[in-house]
C-alpha positions in Angstrom: -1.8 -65.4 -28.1 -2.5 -62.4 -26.0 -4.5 -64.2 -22.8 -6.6 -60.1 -22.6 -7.3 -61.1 -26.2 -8.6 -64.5 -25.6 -10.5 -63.1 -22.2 -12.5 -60.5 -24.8 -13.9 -63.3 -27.3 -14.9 -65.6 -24.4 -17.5 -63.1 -23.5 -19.0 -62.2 -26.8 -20.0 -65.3 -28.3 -23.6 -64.7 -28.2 -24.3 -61.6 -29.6 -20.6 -61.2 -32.0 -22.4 -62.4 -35.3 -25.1 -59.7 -34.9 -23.1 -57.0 -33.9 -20.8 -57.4 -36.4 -23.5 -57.3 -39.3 -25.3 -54.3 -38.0 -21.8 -52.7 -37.8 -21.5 -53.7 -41.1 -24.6 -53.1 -42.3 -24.3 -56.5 -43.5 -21.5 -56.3 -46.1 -19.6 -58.8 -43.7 -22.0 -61.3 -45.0 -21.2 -60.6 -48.0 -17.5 -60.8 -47.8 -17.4 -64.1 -46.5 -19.3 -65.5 -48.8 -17.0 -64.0 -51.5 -14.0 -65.1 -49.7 -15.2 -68.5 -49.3 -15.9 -68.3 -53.1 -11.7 -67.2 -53.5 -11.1 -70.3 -51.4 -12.7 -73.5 -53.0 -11.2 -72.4 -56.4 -8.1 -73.2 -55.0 -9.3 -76.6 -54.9 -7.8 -79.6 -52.6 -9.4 -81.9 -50.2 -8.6 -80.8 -46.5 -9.5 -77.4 -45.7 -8.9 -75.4 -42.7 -10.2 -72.3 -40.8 -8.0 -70.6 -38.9 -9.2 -68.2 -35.7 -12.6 -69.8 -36.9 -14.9 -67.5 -33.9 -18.4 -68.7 -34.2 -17.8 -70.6 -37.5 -19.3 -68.3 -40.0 -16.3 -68.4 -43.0 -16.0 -72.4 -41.9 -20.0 -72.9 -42.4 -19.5 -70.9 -45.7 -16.4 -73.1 -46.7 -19.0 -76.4 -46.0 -21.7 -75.1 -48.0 -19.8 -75.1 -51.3 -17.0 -77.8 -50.7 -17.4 -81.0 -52.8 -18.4 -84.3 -51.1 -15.0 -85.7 -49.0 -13.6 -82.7 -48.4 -12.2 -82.7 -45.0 -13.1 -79.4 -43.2 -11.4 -78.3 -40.2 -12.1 -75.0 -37.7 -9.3 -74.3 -35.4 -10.1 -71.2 -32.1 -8.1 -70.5 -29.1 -12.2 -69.8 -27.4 -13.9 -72.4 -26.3 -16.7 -70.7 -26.2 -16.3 -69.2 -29.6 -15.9 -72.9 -31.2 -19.3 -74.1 -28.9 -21.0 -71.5 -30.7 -20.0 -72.7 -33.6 -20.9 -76.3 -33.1 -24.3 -75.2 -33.1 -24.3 -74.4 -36.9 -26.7 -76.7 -38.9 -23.7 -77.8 -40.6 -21.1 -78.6 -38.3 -21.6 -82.0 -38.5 -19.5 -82.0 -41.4 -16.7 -79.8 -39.4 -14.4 -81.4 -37.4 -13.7 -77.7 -34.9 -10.2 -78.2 -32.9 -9.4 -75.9 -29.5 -6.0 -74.4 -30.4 -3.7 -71.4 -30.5 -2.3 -70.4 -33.7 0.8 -70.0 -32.3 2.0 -73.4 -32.7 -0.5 -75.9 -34.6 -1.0 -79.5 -33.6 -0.9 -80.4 -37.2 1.9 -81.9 -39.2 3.8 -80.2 -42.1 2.2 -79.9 -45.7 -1.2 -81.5 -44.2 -3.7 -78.7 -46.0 -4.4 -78.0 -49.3 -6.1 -74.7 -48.3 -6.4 -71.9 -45.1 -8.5 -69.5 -44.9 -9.2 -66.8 -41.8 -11.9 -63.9 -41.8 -11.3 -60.9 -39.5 -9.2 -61.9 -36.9 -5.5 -61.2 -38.7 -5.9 -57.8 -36.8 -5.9 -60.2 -33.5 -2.8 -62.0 -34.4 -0.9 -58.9 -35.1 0.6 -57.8 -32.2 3.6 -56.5 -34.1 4.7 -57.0 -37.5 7.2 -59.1 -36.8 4.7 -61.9 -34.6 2.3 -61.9 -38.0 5.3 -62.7 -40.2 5.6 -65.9 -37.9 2.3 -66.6 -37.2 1.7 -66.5 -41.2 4.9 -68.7 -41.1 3.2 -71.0 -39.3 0.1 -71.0 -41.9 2.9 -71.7 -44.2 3.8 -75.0 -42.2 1.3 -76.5 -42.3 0.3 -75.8 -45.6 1.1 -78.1 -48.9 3.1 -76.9 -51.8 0.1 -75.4 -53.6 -1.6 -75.1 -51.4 -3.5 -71.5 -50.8 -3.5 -69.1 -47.8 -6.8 -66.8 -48.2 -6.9 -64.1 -46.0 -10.1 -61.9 -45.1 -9.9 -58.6 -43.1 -10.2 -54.9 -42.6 -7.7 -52.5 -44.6 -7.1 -48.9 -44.9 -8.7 -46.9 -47.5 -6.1 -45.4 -50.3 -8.4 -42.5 -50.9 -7.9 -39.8 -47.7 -11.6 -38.7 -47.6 -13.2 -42.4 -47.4 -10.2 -43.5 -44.6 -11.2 -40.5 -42.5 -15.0 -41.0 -42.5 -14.0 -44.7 -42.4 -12.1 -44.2 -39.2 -14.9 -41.1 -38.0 -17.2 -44.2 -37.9 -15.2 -46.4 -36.3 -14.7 -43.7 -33.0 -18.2 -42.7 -33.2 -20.1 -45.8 -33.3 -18.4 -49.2 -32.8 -17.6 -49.5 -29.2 -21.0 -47.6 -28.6 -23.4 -50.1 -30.5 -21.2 -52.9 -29.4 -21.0 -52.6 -25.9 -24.8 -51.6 -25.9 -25.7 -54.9 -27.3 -22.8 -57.4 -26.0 -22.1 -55.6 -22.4 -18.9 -56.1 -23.6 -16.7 -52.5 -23.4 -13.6 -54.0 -23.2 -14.1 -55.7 -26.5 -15.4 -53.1 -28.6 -13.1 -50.5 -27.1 -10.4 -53.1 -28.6 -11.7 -53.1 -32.1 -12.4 -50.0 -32.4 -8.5 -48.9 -31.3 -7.3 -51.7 -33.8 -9.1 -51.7 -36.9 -7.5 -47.9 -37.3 -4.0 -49.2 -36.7 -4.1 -52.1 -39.4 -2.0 -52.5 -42.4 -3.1 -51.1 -46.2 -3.6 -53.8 -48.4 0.0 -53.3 -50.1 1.4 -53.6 -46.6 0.0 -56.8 -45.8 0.5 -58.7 -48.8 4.1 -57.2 -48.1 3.7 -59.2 -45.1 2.7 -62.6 -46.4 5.5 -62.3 -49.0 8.2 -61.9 -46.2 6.0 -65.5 -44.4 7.0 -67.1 -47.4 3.7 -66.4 -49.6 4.5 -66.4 -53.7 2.3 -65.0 -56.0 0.2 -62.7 -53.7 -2.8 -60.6 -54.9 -5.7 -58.8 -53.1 -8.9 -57.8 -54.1 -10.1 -54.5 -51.9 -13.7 -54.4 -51.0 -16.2 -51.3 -50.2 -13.6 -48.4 -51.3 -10.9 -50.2 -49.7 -12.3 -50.2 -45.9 -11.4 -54.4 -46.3 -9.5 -56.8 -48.7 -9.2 -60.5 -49.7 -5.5 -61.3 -50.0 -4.9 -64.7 -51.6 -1.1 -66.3 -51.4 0.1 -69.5 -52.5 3.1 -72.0 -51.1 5.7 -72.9 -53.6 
């Protein structure tokens, strides 16, 4: 992955939960918790979070998984992943330092992969998502599920213009005010705008392989839960 990318999350650790729920006004709480709902329907036994960040979806994922279900967080930040050790329970998480790029895990090892705000990180062109989601795909087993949490584009012209109003007015401003981290915020802010519409991404995970794709969209659209299933 992009080594500026990497450079922005190893100095945000500390403060990235709180900023992102006062950006949020909270709602990202919210959506995890739903997402993480979406997940353990699909069922299985070894569950993984991919570009895991302090652990929030993977700590939601443990919470509601049935006992000897093998839970796995996978970051390319060290100090993203310490943070998340620090959750009451990671104990039950077993958190592995990687890239996504190319997974030390074995074909058809999990039943189920989930990831929460950090597609728009792996996207550095269409064309690197489709093989990063390929990758997902890997190490995925027939059945298994590919849930997918992250910011989308309004449909509705109004909303995606006061949607993307707030983004320029406020997030690199109240994020680099509490993080000290411009660089990082400046970076959000210029990719949240950019991202795909829902439509386009499950587009996306269709042309990774991904059968049966459906989204739900969230808050008039502003994010979406995209669920996709290996064959």
């Amino acid at each position: 992955m992009n080594k500026g990318i990497q450079n922005i999350f190893s100095e945000v650790p500390e403060t990235y939960e709180l900023v992102n729920h006062i950006l949020t006004f909270g709602l990202d709480v919210v959506w995890r918790k739903r997402a993480a709902k979406v997940a353990a329907m699909a069922g299985g036994n070894r569950w993984i979070d991919m570009c895991s960040g302090t652990g929030e979806m993977v700590s939601n994922l443990s919470n509601i998984a049935t006992n000897g279900t093998q839970i796995f967080a996978t970051d390319f930040s060290l100090p993203m992943l310490n943070k998340a050790r620090l959750k009451p329970n990671a104990k039950h998480i077993k958190f592995v330092l990687s890239d996504i790029i190319k997974l030390p895990f074995q074909d058809d090892t999990f039943n189920l992969i989930s990831i929460s705000f950090a597609t728009r990180n792996i996207n550095l062109n269409r064309d690197i998502l489709i093989q990063n989601f390929k990758e997902f795909y890997r190490v995925l087993q027939p059945g298994g599920y590919l849930i997918n949490l992250e910011t989308s584009q309004p449909p509705y012209l109004l909303i995606r213009r006061l949607f993307h109003l707030y983004i320029r007015l406020f997030i690199k401003q109240i994020g680099r005010t509490i993080s000290g981290s411009g660089a990082g915020y400046e970076y959000l802010s210029r990719t949240i705008p950019l991202f795909y519409y829902a439509e386009e991404l499950a587009d996306i995970m269709h042309q990774a392989g991904f059968k049966c794709v459906s989204f739900q969209k969230l808050f008039f659209g502003v994010a979406a839960i995209h669920k996709g299933i290996k064959q």
